[in-house]
C-alpha angles and dihedrals in degrees: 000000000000116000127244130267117274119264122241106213108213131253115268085251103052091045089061089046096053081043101058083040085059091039096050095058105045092050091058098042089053094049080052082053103045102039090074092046091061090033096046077055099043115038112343083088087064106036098050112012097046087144096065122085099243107268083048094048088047090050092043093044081043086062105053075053093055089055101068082060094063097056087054093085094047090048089047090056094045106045081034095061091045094032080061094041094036119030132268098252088064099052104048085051084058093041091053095052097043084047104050087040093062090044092047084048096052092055092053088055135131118234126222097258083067106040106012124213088359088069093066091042092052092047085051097062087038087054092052097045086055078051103045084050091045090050084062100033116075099043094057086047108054084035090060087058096039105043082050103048149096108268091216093056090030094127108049083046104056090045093066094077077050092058091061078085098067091033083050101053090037084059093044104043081042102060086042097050090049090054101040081056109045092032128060131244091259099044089050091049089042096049115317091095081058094069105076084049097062099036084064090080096051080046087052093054094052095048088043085054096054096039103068101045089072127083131252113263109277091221091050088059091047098057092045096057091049084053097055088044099055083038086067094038103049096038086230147106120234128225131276114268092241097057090043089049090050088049117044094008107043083107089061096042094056091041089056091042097047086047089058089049093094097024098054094040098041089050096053090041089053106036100030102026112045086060081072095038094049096041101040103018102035103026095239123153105254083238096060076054100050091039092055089048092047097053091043107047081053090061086042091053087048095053105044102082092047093057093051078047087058088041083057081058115035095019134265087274113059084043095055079046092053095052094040103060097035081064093046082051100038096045102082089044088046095060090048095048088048077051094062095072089220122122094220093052094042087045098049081040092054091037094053092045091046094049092053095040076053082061096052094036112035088069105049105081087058094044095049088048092058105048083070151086121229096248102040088036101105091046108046094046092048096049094044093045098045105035089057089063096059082066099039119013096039103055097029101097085034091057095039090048087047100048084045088055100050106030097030086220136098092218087092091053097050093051086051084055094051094045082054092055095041083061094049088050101053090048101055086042083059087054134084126217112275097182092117104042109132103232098194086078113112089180123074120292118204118214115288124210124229109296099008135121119251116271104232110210117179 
């Protein structure tokens, strides 16, 4: 079989710029994102579930947030598929618009008060088409740097379209910060929530505009000339790269589920929850709250990287271990400390956990890249990423509300937290180290142990 062709690593300079593009996007996807969760918690419970006694309304408006969650995985399979057949560059044009339309559209939005039960069944669809944009968009994003970048620094690297989370939640909570403090209770509640919404649509233009002004991954355009080469060849069309994922890769895709279990769970615990925690269980001002998250998802953005940077040294594994059991261990401290009703103590609380949660999730985009093949990529880390969150992310503020609402203690929560982590645990010590996989591969790669060179099978 001929090999492919080889593989032209970018400037410095154009590297950075295909970063901040990433970068770019996922940050404002994630403020899009975001923005619901502290609203869902906020005000959501108000606007369009009146009828509910408070906790009810939280879990109810909780669910509509669940629900974009849900239409991750579909999205995952579906820019996944074209990602693969298309190229990365394509997809996340068509994620960002579809995004940054839902948010607008929330924004736009009537509230119950005006159309009754129609308002929460609009902010529902609204709320799977963010989903279904979200599903697609975070596999095209971290390949795009992957598939770009230097393999030493691979890693740190890798880890900077992750840090579009943090930046995400800073520029939510911020906007919201800002508005819960200049405006009063009843002007915020009248039209000042609808502000962030619609400033997602100025945010979109802006990351359009950068997006398609980077090139398509250089490894992406490789494999698909091999492709069309052994298409000709062969006389024959290949799988899809679902079926091909679900068939030679299903290990992979557990092992990269089972690795977001306490990372997913542990960062919506700890950024969406603990609005509704601080405000209905401990008797904080929901701008203590906000305040606490802000300055803690900036130190988070900060030490990402470094921590991809470590995962280029040690390996993606020990520093996901790392992450995972410090939250296992800071959890149960966490909740006290939120207990307190102090802003240094919620603040140190929200910073510790965050800098746990960086070590789980700085490595991942690197790790994820490397369980597979070219020509399957943007389909297996997308599937392993975002159905894992239908299991974690989705129903985490929905179980914690709901053990807070039935034991009135945040001991439940924090063994949920822990169950979470043991999960994460036995499924990197069923992986093997992928720091050295060669990426520019279009063929299969079988799993390489730490230190080793990738295996090539045709």
């Amino acid at each position: 079989m001929p090999s492919p062709p080889p593989v032209q690593s970018p400037a410095p300079r154009d590297l950075k710029k295909i970063v901040a593009a990433s970068l770019i996007g996922t940050t404002i996807e994630w403020y899009d994102f975001f923005l619901y969760g502290a609203a869902s918690a906020l005000v959501f419970n108000k606007l369009f579930f009146p009828d509910s006694d408070p906790l009810v309304g939280t879990l109810l408006s909780f669910l509509t947030y669940a629900v974009g969650f849900a239409a991750r995985p579909i999205g995952a399979l579906v820019f996944g598929h074209f990602g693969d057949r298309l190229g990365r560059k394509k997809l996340l044009v068509y994620s960002l618009l579809m995004m940054g339309g839902a948010t607008f559209l929330i924004g736009l939005l009537p509230i119950h008060a005006m159309v009754g039960s129609a308002a929460p069944l609009l902010l529902t669809v609204l709320r799977l088409a963010q989903g279904f944009a979200l599903g697609g968009e975070w596999g095209g994003a971290v390949l795009l740097v992957a598939e770009h970048g230097d393999a030493r620094r691979r890693g740190f690297w890798a880890s900077w379209p992750q840090t579009g989370a943090p930046a995400g939640q800073l520029l939510a909570t911020g906007v919201l910060a800002v508005l819960t403090a200049t405006l009063s209770d009843a002007a915020f509640h009248s039209w000042g929530w609808r502000v962030p919404f619609l400033l997602s649509g100025v945010l979109v233009l802006v990351g359009l505009w950068i997006r398609l002004s980077v090139d398509e991954s250089p490894v992406f355009t490789s494999a698909r000339a091999a492709a069309e080469r052994r298409k000709a060849e062969r006389a024959t069309r290949e799988k899809p790269p679902i079926l091909a994922v679900l068939r030679d890769h299903w290990r992979d895709v557990l092992i990269a589920m089972g690795t977001r279990m306490a990372e997913n769970i542990s960062y919506y615990v700890v950024t969406a929850f603990i609005l509704v925690y601080a405000t209905e269980h401990a008797d904080t001002s929901k701008q203590t709250a906000l305040n606490a998250v802000l300055i803690a998802s900036a130190i988070h953005f900060v030490t990402i990287p470094l921590w991809g940077a470590l995962s280029d040294e040690i390996g993606r594994r020990p520093v996901c271990l790392i992450g995972a059991l410090g939250m296992g261990i800071w959890i149960h401290p966490f909740f006290t400390l939120v207990d307190r009703q102090s802003f240094t103590a919620m603040t140190t609380a929200v910073t510790v956990a965050l800098l746990f949660h960086g070590a789980m999730y700085a490595p991942q985009a690197a790790f994820f890249s490397e369980l597979f093949a070219t020509r399957m990529r943007y389909s297996g880390a997308s599937i392993g990423a975002q159905f894992s969150s239908v299991a974690a992310g989705a129903p985490a503020p929905l179980i914690a509300t709901a053990l807070l609402a039935e034991y009135d203690s945040a001991a439940p929560i924090a063994l949920y937290v822990m169950a979470a982590v043991l999960l994460t645990v036995i499924a990197l010590g069923c992986a093997n180290e992928t720091r050295h996989r060669d990426l520019s591969d279009p063929y299969e790669t079988e799993p390489a142990s730490a230190g080793d060179q990738p295996v090539r099978t045709a």
